[in-house]
N, C-alpha and C positions, 0 to 999 in steps of 0.2 A: 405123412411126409417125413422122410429123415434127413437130418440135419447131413451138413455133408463132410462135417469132422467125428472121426467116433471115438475121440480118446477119454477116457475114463471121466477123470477131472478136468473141470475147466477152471483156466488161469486165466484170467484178463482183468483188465484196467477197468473194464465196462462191467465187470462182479457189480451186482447188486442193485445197478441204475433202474432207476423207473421209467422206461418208455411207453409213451404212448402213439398209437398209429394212427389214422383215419383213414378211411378205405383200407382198412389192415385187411377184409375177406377179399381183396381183390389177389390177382394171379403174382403180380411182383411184388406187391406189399404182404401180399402172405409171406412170400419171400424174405423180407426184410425182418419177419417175425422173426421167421425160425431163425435168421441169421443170429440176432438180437439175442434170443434166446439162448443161443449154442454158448453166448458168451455169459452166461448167468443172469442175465437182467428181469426183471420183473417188466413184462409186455402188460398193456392194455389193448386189446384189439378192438376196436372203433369200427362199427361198419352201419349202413344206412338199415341193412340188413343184418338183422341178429342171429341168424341161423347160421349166414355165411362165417360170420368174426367167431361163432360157436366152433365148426369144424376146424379152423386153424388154432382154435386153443385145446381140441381134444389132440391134434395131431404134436403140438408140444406137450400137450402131459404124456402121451404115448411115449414119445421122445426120454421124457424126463424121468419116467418111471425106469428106463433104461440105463441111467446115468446120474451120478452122482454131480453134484454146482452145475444142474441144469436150471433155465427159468422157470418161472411159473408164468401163468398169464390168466388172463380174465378178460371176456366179452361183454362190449358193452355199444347197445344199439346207441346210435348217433346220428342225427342229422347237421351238416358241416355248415348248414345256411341258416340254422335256428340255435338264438344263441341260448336260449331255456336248456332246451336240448344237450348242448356242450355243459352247459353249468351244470344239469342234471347228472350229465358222465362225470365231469371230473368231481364232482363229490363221490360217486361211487369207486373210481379212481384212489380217493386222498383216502377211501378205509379202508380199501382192498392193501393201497402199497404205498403210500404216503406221497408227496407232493414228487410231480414229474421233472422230470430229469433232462430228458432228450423225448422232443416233439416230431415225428416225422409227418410234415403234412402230405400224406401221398394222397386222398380224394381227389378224383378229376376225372376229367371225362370229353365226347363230344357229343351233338346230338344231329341229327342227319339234316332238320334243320339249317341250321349253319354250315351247311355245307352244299357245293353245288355239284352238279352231276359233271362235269367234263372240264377237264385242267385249262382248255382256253376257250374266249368267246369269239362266236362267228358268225357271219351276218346271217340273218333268219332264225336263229336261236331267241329271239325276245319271240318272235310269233309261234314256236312250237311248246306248246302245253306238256310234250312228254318229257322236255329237259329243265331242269333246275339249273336257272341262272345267276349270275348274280344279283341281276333285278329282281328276283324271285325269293333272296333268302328272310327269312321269317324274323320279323322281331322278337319273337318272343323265343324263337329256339337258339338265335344270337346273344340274347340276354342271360339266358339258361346257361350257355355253355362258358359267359363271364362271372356270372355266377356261382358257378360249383367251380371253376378254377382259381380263380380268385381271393373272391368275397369267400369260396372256401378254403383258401391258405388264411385270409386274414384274420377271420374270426378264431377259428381256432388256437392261431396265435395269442391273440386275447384274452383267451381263455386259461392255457394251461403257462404260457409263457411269465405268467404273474408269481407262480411257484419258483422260476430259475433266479429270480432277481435275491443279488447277495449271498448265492449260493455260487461255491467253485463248479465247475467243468459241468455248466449246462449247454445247450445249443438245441438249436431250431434245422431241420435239414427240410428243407423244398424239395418238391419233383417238378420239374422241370420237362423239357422235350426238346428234339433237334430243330423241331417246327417256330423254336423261340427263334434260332439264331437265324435261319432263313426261312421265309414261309413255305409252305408246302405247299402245292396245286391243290384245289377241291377243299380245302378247310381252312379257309381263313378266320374263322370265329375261334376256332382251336389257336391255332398260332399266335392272333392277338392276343390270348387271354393266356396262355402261357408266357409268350413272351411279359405281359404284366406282371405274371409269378415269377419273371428273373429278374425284373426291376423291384420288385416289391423285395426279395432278395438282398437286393443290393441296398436298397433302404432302411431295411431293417437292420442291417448289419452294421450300419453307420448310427443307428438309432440307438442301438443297443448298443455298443462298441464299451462304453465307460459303468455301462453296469454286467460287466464280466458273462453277459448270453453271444454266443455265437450263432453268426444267421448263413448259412450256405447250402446249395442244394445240388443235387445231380440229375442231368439232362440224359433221360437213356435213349439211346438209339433205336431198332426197329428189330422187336422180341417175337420169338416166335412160339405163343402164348396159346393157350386153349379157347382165349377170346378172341383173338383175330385170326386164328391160323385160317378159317374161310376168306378171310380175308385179302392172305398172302397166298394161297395155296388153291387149284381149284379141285373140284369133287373127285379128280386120278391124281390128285399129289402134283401135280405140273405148276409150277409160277406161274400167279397172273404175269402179264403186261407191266404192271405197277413193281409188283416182285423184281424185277428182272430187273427194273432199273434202279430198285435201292441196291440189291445187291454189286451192279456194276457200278454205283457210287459210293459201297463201303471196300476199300483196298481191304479188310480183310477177307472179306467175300462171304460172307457168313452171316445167318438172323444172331441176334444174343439168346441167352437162356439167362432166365431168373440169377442162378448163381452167379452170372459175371457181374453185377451190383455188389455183392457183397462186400466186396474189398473195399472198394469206395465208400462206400457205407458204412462200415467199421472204423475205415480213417480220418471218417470226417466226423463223427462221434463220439471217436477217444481224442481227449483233450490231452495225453500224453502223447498221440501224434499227430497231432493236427491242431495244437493248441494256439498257435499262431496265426490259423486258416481262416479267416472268415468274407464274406461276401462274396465268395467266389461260385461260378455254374459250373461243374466240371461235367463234359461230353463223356459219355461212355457208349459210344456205336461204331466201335470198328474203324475208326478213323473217315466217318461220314462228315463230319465239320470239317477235316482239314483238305479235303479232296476237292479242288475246283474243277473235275472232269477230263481236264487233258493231263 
């Protein structure tokens, strides 16, 4: 993966920082790496899978070997719900590249569980076994999905957030979803439990506020990623059903791609521009939040 600046040297405010990621081997947090990266920073890639956070650290050194004040980075398997696990990384973490800087908690996820098979309920739908109702959805796959979004922003904070105290221009950056601010049909364990991650958000950032850590996160809109594109897409490239009406609810009419985070992400990191920002969810989907449909 190549970085999407290609200028020689890198200048930035962000030289040097230590970031660490979770879910860094995922499709936008890989993302966030190389972002991270292009700007000099010493990445930690975090992933439940160590093969995965493996390939986005060869794909930065690939990078790096090309380019002079590029980052370095280092893979380190993690689970985001065991807190051994976190202490276990960030010791590997504090020898690799000394105490972290900027946390980005991107882990998260849904599980099909928690989710019901059709956006609204109809009479006869409790008696048919082939549809996933709401009276049907699992506790244990509703628990799962507060869980990894959550209890996985929180601990992790715990973990490396104890490195930022007393130290200038650290922050904490959340991911967030569109699902926080309005729920979504078919996944309300999802949207609960994000929407937790923007109040947790906003807790934190008042929590923190006097010991100089920054807590704010970005809610991305609806990517058109290697991981859903079945999703959005069906087996000839044609929009679902479902497609077709994010798209007519985003005025710019377009999926995102990885790179449109970036900026966001960079500004909410450098505390020379964004040093005043904190607690805030900023929407990046096209203008899908501001769009009431007429």
């Amino acid at each position: 993966m190549k970085g999407s600046h290609m200028n020689d040297k890198v200048e930035s405010g962000l030289t040097g920082k230590t970031v660490v990621i979770t879910g860094g081997g995922g499709v936008l947090c890989s993302g966030f790496a190389i972002a991270m990266a292009e700007q000099g920073c010493n990445i930690a890639v975090l992933d439940l899978k160590l093969e995965s956070a493996e390939k986005v650290v060869r794909d930065i050194e690939t990078e790096g070997s090309r380019r002079r004040g590029y980052g370095r980075a280092l893979a380190v398997a993690a689970n985001v719900l065991d807190r051994e696990s976190l202490d276990q990384a960030h010791d590997k973490v504090m020898k690799a590249f000394g105490p972290c800087d900027i946390l980005i908690n991107g882990a998260g996820g849904n599980h099909p569980k928690g989710s019901t098979g059709k956006e609204y309920f109809e009479d006869g739908d409790i008696e048919d076994t082939d549809i996933v109702s709401f009276f049907d959805l699992d506790q244990k796959g509703v628990g799962f999905v507060f869980d990894l979004n959550y209890l996985g922003t929180l601990l992790p904070t715990q973990v490396f957030a104890k490195d930022m105290i007393g130290r200038a221009g650290c922050s904490v950056i959340n991911i967030s979803s569109m699902s926080a601010f309005k729920p979504l049909t078919k996944i309300p364990a999802y949207s609960a439990a994000k929407a937790a991650v923007s109040n947790l958000t906003e807790w934190l950032a008042v929590h923190f506020a006097k010991s100089g850590i920054r807590v704010n996160a970005i809610a991305p809109g609806f990517f058109d990623t290697a991981q859903n594109h079945a999703l959005l897409f069906d087996a000839d490239g044609k929009m679902t059903s479902r497609s077709e009406k994010i798209i007519g609810h985003t005025p710019l009419g377009r999926f995102g791609v990885p790179e449109d985070l970036s900026g966001t992400l960079l500004w909410l990191a450098d505390d020379g521009s964004s040093g005043f920002v904190t607690g805030v969810v900023v929407p990046v989907d096209g203008g899908f939040a501001a769009y009431a449909g007429v």
